[in-house]
N, C-alpha and C positions, 0 to 999 in steps of 0.2 A: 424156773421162774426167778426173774433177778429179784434180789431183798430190796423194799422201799428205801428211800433217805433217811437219814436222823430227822428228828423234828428242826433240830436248827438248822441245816441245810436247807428245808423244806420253812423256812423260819426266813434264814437271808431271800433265796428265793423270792417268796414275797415282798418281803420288802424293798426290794430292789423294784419288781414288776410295779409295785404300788408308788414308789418315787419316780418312776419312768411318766404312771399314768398322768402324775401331778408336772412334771416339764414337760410334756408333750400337750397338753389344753391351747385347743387354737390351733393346733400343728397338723398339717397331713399326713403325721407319720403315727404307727399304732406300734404297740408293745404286746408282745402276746409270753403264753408261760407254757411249759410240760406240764403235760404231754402233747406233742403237734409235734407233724412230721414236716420238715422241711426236705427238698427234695431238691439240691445243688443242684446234680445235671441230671438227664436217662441213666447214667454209667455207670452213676455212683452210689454206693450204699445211704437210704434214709437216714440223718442223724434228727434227733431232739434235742436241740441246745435248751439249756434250764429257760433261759431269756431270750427273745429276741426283738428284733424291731422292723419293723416295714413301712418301707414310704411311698410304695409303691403298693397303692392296693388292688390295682390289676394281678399281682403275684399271688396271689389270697386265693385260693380256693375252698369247696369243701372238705378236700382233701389233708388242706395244709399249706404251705410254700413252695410255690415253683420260682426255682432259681434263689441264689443267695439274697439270706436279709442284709440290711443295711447294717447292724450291729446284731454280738453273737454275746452273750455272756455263761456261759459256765461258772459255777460253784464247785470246788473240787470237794472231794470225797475220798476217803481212801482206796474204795472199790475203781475212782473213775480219773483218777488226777493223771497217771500215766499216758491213758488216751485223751484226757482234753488237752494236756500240755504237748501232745505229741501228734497223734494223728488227725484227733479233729481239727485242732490248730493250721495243718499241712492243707487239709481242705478245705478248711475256710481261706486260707491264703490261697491258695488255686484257684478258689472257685470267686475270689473276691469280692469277701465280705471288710466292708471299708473299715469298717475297728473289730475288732475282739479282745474282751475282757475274761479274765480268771480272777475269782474272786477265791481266795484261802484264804478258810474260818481260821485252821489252827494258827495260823499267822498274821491274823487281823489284816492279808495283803491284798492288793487288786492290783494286776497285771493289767495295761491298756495298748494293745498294738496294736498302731495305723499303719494301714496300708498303705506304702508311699512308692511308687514303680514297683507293682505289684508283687513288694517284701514287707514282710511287716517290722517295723521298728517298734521296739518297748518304752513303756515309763512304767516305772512303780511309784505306789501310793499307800506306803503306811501312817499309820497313826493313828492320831484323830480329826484330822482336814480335810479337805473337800479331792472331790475327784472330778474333773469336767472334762468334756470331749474336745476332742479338736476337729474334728467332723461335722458333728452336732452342737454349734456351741449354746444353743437353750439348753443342753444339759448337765445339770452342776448336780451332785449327790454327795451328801456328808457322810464320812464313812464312819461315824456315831450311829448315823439312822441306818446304816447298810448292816450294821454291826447288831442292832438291838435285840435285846432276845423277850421282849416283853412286847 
């Protein structure tokens, strides 16, 4: 059996899910959290991104997600950083998920790669400023609030 999260992983986690819920009001697109099986293609192994987004709710099953969400967000971990910065990342760029974010606690950082001719180009976002998509532009998140442990 794999070991739960830290509380703060399990901490940003929501708070991210809960800042999504509050920019997406009015919008077609839904935010959902782990545990939920998203299911890229037939081919390919289930992953559970910590976050994700759907704008497309025909892809919504009981099951979970068929085919790539619109946005993927990961929370690293020490257990999980090597595979989200590596292979999940490979899959979600294959399978074309239009942003994917990494969000590291120990480095207060979010990694944001858009998909542009199906590569993903980076920005990063330390500090304490905002983070906004270029996808999605209803969504703006303070990485104060991404950050908070309270």
């Amino acid at each position: 059996m794999t070991p739960s999260s830290s509380w703060y992983h399990q901490s940003i986690v929501l708070n991210v899910g809960s800042l999504f819920k509050g920019c997406l009001k009015d919008k077609s697109c839904r935010v959902f959290t782990a545990p939920l099986d998203v299911f890229l293609s037939e081919e390919e192994d289930v992953v559970q991104p910590d976050v994700f987004l759907v704008c497309d709710k025909t892809r919504m099953t009981s099951k979970g997600c068929n085919g790539a969400p619109d946005l993927v967000i990961e929370v690293l971990s020490p257990s999980t950083a090597f595979k989200d910065r590596n292979i999940k990342k490979e899959k979600y760029e294959k399978h074309g998920v239009k942003e994917y974010w990494i969000i590291d606690p120990a480095y207060r950082m979010v990694e944001v790669f858009y998909l542009t001719e199906n590569r993903y180009t980076a920005q990063e976002f330390r500090d304490n400023g905002e983070i906004y998509s270029s996808q999605f532009p209803f969504i703006t998140l303070s990485m104060d609030l991404i950050f908070a442990e309270d």
